[in-house]
N, CA, C and O atoms as CSV, one atom per row, in Angstrom:
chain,resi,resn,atom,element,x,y,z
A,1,UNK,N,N,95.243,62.535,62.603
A,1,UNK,CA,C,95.730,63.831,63.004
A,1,UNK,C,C,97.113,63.653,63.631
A,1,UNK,O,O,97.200,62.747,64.460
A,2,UNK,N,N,98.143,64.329,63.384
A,2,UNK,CA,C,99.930,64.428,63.772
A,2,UNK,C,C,99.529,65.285,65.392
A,2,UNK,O,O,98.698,66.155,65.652
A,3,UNK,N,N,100.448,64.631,66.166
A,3,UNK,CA,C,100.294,65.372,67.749
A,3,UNK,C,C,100.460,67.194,66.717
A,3,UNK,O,O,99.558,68.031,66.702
A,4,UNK,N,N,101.575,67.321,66.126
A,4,UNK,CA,C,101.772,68.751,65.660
A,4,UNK,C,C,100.367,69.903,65.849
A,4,UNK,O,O,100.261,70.973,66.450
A,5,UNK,N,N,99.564,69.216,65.154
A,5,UNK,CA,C,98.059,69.733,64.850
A,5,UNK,C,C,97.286,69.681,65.455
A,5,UNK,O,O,96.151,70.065,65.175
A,6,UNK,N,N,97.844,68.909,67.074
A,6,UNK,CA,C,96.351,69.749,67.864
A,6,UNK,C,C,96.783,70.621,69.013
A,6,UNK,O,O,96.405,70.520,70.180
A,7,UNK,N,N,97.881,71.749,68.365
A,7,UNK,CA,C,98.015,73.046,69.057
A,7,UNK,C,C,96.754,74.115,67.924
A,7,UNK,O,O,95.959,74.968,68.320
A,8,UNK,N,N,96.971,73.696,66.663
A,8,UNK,CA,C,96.537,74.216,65.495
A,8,UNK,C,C,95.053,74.273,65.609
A,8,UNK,O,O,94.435,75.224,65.130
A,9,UNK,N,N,94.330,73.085,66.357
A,9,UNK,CA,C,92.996,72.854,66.409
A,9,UNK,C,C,92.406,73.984,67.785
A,9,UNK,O,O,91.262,74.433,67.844
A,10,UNK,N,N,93.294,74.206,68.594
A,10,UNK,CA,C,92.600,75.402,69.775
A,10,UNK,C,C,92.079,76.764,69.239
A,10,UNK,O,O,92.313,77.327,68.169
A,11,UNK,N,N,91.601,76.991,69.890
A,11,UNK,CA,C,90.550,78.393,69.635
A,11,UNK,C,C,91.676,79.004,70.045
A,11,UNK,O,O,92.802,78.539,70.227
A,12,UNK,N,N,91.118,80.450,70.213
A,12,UNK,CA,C,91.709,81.719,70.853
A,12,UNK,C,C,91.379,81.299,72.045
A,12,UNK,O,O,92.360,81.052,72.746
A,13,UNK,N,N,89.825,81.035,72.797
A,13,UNK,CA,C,89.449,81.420,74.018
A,13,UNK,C,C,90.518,80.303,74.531
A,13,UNK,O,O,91.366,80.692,75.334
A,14,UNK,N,N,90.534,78.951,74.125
A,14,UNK,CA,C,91.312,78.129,75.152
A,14,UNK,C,C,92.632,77.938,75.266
A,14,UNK,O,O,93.232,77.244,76.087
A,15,UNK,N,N,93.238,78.896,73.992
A,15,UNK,CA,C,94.570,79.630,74.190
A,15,UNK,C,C,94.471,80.974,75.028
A,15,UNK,O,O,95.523,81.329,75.559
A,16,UNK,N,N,93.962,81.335,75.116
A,16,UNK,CA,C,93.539,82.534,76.365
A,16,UNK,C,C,93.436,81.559,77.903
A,16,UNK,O,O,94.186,81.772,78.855
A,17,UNK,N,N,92.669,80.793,77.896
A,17,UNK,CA,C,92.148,79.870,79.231
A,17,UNK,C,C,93.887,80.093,79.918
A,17,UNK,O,O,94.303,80.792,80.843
A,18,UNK,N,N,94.748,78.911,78.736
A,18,UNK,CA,C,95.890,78.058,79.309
A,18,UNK,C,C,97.006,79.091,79.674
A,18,UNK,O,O,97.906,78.891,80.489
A,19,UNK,N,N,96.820,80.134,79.001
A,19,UNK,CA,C,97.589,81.285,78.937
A,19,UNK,C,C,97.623,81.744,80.211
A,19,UNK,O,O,98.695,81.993,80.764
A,20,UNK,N,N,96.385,81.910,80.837
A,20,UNK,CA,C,95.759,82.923,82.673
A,20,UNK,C,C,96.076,81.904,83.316
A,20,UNK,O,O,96.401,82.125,84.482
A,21,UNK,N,N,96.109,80.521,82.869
A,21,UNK,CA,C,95.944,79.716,83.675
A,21,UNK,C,C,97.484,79.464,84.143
A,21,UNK,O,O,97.664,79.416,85.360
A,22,UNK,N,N,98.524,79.312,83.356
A,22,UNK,CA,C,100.314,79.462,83.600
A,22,UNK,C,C,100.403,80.713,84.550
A,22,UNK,O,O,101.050,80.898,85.581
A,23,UNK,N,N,99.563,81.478,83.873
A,23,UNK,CA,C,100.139,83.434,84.427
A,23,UNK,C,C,99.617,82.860,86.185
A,23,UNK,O,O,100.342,83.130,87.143
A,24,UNK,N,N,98.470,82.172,86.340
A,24,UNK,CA,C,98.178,82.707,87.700
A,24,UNK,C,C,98.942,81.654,88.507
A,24,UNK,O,O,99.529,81.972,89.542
A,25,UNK,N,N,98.935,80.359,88.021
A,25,UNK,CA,C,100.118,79.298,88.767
A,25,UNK,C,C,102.004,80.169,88.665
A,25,UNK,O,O,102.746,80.047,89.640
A,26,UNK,N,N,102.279,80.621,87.938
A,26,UNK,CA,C,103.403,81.354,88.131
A,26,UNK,C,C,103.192,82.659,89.473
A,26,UNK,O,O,104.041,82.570,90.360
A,27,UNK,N,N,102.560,83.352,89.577
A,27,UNK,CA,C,102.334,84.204,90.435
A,27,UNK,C,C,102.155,83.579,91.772
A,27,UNK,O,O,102.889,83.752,92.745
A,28,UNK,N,N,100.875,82.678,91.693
A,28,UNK,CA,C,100.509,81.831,92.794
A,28,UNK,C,C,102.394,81.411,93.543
A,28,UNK,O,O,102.775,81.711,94.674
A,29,UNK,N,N,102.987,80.882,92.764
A,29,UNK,CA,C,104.431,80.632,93.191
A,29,UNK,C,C,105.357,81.493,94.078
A,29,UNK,O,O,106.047,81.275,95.075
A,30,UNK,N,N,104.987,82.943,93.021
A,30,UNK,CA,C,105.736,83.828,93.600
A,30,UNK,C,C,105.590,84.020,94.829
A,30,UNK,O,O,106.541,84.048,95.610
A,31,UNK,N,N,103.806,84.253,95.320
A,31,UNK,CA,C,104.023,84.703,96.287
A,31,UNK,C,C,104.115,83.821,97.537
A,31,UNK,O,O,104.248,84.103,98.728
A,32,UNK,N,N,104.009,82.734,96.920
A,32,UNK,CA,C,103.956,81.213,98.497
A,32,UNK,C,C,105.478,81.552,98.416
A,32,UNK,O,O,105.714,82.034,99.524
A,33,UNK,N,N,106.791,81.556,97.597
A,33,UNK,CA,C,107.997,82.084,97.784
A,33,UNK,C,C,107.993,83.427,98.855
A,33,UNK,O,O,108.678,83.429,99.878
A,34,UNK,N,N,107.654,83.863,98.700
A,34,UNK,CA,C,107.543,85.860,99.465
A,34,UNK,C,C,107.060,85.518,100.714
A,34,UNK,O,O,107.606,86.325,101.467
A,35,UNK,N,N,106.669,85.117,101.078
A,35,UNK,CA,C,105.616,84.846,102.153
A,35,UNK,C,C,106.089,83.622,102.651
A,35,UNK,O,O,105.254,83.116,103.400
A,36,UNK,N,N,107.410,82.755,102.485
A,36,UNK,CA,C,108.078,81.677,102.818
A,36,UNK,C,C,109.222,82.421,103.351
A,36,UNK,O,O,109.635,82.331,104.507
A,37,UNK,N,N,109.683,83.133,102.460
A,37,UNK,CA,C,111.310,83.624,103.195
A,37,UNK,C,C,110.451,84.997,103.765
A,37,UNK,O,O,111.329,84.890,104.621
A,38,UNK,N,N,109.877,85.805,104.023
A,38,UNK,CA,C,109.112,86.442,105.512
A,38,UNK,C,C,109.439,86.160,106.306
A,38,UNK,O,O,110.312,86.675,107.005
A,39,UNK,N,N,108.520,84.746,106.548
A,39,UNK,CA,C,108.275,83.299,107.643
A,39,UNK,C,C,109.942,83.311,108.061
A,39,UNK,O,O,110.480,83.607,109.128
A,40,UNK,N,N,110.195,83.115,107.490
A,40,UNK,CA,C,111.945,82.316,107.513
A,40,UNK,C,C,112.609,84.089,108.391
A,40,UNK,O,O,112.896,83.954,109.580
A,41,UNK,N,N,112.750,85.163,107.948
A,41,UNK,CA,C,113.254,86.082,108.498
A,41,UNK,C,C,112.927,86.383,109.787
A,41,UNK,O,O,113.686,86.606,110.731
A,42,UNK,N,N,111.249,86.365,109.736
A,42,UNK,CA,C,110.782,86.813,110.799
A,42,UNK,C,C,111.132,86.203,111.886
A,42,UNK,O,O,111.435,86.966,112.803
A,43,UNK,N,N,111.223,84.666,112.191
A,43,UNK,CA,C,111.877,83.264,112.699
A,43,UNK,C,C,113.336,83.885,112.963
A,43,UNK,O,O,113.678,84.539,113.949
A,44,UNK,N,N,113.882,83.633,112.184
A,44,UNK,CA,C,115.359,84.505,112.583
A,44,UNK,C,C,116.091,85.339,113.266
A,44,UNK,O,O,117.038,85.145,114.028
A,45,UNK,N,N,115.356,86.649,112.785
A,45,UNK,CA,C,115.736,87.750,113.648
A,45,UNK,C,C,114.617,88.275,114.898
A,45,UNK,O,O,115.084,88.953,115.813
A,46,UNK,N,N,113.531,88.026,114.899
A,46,UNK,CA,C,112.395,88.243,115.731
A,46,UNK,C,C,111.843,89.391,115.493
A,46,UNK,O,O,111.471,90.070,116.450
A,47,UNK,N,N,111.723,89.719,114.553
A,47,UNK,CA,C,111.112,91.064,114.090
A,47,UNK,C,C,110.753,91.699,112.645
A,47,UNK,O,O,111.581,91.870,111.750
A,48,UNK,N,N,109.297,92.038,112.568
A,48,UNK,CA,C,108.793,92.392,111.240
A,48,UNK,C,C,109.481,93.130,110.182
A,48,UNK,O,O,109.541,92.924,108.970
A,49,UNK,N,N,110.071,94.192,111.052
A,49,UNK,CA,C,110.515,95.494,110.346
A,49,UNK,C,C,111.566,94.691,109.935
A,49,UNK,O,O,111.718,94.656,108.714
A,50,UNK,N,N,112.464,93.926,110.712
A,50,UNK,CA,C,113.869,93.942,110.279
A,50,UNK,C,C,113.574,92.895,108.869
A,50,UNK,O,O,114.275,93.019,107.865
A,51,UNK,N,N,112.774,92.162,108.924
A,51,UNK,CA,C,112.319,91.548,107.634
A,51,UNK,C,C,111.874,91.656,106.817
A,51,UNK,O,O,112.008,90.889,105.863
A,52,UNK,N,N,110.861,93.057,106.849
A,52,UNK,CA,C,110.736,94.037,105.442
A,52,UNK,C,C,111.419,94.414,105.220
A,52,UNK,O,O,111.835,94.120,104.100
A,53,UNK,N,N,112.304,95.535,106.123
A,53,UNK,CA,C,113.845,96.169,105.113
A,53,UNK,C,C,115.004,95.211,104.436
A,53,UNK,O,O,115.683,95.405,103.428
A,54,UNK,N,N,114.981,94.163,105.314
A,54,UNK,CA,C,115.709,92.810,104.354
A,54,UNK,C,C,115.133,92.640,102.982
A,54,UNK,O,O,115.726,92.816,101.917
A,55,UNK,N,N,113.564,92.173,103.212
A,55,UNK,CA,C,113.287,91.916,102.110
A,55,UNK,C,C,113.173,93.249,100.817
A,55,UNK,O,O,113.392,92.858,99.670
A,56,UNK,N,N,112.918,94.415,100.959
A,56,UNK,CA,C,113.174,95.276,100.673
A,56,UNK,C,C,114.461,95.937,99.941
A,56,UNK,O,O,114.552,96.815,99.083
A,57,UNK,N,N,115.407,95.161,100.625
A,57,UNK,CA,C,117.317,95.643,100.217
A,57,UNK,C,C,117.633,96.770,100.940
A,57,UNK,O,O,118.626,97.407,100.588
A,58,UNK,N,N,116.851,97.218,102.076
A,58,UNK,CA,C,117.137,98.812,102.610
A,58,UNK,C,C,118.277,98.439,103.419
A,58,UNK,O,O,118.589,97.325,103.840
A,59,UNK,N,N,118.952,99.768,103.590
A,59,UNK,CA,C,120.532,99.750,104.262
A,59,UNK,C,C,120.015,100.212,105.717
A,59,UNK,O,O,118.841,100.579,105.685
A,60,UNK,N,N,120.456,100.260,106.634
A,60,UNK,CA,C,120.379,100.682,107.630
A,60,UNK,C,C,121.607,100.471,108.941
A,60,UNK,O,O,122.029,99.385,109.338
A,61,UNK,N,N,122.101,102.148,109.560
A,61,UNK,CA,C,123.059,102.160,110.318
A,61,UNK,C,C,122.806,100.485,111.865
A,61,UNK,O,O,121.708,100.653,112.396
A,62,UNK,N,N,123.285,99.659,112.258
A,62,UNK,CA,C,123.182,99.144,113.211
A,62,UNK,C,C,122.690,97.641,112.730
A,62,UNK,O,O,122.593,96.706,113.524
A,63,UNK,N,N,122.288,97.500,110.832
A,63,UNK,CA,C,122.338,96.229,110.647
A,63,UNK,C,C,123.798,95.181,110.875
A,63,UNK,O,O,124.952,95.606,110.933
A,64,UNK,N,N,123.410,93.855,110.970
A,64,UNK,CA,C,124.452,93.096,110.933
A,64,UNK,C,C,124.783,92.651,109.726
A,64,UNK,O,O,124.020,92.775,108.768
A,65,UNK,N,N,126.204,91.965,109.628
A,65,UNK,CA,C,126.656,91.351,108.427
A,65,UNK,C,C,125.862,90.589,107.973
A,65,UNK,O,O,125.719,90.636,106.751
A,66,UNK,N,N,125.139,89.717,108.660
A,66,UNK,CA,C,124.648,88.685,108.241
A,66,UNK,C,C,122.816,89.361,107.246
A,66,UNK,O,O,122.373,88.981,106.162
A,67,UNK,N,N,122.250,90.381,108.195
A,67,UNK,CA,C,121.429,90.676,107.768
A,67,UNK,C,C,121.610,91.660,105.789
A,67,UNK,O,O,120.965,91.837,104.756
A,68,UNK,N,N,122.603,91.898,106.257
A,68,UNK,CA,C,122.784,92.521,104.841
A,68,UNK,C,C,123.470,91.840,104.055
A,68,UNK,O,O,123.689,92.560,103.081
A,69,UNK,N,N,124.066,90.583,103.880
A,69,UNK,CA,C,124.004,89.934,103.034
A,69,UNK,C,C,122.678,88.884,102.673
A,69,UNK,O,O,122.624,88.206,101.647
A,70,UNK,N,N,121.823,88.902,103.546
A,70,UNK,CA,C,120.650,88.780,103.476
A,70,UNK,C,C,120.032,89.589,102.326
A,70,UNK,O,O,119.684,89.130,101.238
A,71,UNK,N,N,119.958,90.722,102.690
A,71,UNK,CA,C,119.481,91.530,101.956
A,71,UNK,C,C,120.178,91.768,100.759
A,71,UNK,O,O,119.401,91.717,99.805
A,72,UNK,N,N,121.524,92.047,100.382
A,72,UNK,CA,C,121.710,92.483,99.277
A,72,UNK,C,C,122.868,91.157,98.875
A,72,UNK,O,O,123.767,91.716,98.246
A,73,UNK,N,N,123.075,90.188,98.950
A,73,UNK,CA,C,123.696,89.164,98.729
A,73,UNK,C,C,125.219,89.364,99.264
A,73,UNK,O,O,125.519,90.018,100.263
A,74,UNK,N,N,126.051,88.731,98.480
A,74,UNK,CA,C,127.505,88.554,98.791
A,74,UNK,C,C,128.220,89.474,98.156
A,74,UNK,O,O,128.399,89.131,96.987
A,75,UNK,N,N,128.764,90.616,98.448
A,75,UNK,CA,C,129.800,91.786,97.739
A,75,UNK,C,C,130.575,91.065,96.634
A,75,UNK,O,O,131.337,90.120,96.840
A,76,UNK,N,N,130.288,91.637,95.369
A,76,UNK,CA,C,131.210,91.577,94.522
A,76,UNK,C,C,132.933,91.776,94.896
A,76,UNK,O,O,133.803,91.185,94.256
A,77,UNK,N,N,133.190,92.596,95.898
A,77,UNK,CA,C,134.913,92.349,96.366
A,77,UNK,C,C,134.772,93.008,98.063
A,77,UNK,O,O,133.662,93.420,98.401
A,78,UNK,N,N,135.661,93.059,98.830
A,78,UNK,CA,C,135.845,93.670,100.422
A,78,UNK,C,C,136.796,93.903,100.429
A,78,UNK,O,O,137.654,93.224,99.865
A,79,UNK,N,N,137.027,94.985,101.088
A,79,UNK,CA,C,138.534,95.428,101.843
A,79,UNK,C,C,138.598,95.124,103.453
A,79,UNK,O,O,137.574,95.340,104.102
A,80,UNK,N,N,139.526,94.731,103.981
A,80,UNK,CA,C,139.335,94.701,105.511
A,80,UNK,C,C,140.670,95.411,106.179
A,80,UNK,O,O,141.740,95.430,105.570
A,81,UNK,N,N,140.501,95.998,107.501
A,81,UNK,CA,C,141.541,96.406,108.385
A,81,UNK,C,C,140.995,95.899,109.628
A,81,UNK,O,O,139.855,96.066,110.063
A,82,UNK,N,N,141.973,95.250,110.150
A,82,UNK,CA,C,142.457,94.613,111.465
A,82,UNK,C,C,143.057,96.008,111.886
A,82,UNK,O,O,144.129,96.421,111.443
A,83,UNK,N,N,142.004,96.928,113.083
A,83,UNK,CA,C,142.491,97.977,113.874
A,83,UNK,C,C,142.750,97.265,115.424
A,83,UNK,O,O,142.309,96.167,115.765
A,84,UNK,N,N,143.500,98.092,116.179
A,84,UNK,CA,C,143.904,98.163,117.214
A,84,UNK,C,C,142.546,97.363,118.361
A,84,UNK,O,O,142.794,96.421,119.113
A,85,UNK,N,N,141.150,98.032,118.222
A,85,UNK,CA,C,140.321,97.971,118.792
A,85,UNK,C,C,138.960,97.425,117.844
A,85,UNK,O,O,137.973,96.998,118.443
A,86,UNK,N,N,138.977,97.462,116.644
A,86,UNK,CA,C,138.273,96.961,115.838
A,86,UNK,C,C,138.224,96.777,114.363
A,86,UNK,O,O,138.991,97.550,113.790
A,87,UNK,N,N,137.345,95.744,113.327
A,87,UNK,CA,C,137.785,95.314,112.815
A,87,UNK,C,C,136.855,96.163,111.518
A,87,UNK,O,O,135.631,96.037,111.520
A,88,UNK,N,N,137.473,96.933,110.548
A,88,UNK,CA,C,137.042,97.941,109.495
A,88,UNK,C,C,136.687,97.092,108.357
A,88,UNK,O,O,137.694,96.844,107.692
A,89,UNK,N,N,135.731,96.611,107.937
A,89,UNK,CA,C,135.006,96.178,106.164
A,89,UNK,C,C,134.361,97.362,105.659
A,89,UNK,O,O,133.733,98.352,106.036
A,90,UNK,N,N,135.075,96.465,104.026
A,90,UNK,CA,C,134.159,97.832,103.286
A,90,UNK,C,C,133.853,96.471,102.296
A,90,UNK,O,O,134.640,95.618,101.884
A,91,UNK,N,N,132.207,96.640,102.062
A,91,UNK,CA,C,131.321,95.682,101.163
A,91,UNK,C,C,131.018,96.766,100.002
A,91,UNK,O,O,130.482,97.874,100.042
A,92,UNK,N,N,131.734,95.790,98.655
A,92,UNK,CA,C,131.642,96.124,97.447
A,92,UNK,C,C,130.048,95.677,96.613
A,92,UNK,O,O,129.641,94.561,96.289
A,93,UNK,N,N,129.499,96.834,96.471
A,93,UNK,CA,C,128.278,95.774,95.574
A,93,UNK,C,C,128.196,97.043,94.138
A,93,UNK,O,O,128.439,98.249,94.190
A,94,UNK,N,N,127.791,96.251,93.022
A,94,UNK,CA,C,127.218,96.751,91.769
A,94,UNK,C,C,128.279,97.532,91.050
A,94,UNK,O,O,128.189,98.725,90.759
A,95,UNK,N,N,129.503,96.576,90.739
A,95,UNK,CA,C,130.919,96.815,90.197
A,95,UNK,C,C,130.151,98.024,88.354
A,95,UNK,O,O,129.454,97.765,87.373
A,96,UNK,N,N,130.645,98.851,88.720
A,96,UNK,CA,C,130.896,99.811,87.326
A,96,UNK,C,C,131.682,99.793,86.507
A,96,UNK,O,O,131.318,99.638,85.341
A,97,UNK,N,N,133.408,99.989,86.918
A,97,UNK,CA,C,134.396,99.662,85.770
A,97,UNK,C,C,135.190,98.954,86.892
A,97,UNK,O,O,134.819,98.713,88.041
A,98,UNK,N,N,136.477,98.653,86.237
A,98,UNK,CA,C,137.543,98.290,87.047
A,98,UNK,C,C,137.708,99.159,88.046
A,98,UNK,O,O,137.915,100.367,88.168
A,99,UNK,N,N,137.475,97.666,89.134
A,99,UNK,CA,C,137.654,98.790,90.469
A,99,UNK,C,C,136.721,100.056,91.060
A,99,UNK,O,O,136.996,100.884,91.929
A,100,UNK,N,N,135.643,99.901,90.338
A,100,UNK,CA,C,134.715,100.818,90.886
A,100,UNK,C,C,133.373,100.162,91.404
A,100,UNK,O,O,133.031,99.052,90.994
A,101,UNK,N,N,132.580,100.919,92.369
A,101,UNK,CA,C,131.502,100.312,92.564
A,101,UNK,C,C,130.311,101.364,92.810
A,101,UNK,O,O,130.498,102.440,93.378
A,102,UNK,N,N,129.226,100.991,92.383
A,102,UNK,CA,C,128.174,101.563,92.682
A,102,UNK,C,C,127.661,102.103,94.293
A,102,UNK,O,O,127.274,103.199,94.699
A,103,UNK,N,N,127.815,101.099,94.802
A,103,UNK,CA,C,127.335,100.914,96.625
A,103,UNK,C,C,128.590,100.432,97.654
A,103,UNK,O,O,128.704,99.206,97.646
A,104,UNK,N,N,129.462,101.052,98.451
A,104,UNK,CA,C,130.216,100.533,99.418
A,104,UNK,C,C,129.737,100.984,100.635
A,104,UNK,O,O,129.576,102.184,100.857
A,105,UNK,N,N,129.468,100.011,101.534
A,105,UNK,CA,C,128.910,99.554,102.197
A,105,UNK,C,C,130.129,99.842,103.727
A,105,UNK,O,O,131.153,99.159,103.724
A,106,UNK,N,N,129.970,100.552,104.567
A,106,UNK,CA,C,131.416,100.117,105.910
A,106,UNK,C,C,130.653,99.351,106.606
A,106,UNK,O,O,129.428,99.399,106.493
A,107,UNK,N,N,131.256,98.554,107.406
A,107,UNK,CA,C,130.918,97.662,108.832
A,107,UNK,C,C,131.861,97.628,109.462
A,107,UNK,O,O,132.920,97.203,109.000
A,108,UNK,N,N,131.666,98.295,111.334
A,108,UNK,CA,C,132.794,97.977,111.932
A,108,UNK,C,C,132.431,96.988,112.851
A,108,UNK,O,O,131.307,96.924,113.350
A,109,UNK,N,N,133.375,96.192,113.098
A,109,UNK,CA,C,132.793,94.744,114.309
A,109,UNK,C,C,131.572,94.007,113.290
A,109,UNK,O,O,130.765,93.171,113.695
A,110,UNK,N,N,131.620,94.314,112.475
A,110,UNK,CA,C,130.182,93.509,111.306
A,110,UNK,C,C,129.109,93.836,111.526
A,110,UNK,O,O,128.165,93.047,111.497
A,111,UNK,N,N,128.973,95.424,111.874
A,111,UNK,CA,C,127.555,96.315,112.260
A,111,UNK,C,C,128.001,97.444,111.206
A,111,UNK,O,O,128.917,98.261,111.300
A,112,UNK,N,N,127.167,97.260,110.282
A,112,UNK,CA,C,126.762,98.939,109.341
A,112,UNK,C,C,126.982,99.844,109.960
A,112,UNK,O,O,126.457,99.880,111.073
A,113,UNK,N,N,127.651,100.724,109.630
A,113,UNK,CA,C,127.957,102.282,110.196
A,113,UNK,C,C,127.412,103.456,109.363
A,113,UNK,O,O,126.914,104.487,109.816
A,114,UNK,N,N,127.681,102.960,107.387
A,114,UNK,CA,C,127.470,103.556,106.648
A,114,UNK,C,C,127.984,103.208,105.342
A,114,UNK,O,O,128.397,102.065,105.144
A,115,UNK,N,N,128.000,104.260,104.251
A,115,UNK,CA,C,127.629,103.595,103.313
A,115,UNK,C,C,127.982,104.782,101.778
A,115,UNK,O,O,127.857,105.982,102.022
A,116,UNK,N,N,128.254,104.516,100.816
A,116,UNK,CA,C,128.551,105.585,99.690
A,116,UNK,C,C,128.216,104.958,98.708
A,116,UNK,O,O,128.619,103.836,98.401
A,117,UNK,N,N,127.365,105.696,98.067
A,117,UNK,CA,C,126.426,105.209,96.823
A,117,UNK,C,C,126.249,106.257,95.464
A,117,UNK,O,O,125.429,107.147,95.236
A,118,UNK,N,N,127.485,105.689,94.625
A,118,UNK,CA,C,127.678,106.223,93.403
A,118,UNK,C,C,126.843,105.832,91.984
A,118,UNK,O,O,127.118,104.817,91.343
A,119,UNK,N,N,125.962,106.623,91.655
A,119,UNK,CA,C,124.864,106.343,90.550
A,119,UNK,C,C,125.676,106.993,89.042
A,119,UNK,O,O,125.096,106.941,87.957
C-alpha cells in the first residue's frame, strides 16, 4: 500500500472523528488565547470593565492612548498640535480613499475626548 492510499482507506465516520477533533483543538486555542489577554488586561489596568470594552474595541470619552491602541491597534496615520496648554491628536483608523478615514479618533493630553465615524 503507497502512504497516498491510506487517506483513501478512512471511512466517513473517522473522517468526521479527525475533522471535530481539529475543530475542537482550534477553538480549545481560541479561547485559552481570550481568556489569556483578559488575564493580561485585567493585571494592567485593574479593572474588568476596562478590559471588556478593550477587548470589545468600544471607544470611550476618558480612555487612554495606550488603552485604545489596545483596543483598536495602531492608526493607520495622526495629526498632532502642540497647543499652548495642551497637546491635540487625531487617530486615523479604517482608511477609505486617499486621505479619508472611516473612524477619527481626538485625544487631548492622550485621553479620548471624542471621535467621528464615517460609514
Amino acid at each position: 500500500m503507497l502512504p497516498g492510499d491510506t487517506l483513501a482507506m478512512l471511512t466517513f465516520g473517522q473522517i468526521s472523528l479527525i475533522v471535530l477533533t481539529i475543530i475542537v483543538l482550534v477553538g480549545g486555542i481560541c479561547l485559552w488565547a481570550y481568556r489569556q489577554r483578559r488575564r493580561h488586561l485585567i493585571e494592567r489596568y485593574g479593572d474588568p470593565e476596562v478590559a471588556r470594552r478593550i477587548m470589545r474595541g468600544v471607544l470611550w470619552q476618558g480612555e487612554t492612548a495606550e488603552q485604545l491602541r489596545e483596543s483598536l491597534g495602531t492608526p493607520a496615520d495622526t495629526d498632532e498640535k502642540v497647543l499652548k496648554t495642551k497637546t491635540k491628536e487625531i487617530w486615523k483608523y479604517r482608511p477609505t480613499k486617499r486621505n479619508r478615514f472611516g473612524l477619527k479618533v481626538t485625544l487631548d493630553d492622550g485621553i479620548v475626548t471624542g471621535w467621528e465615524q464615517n460609514d
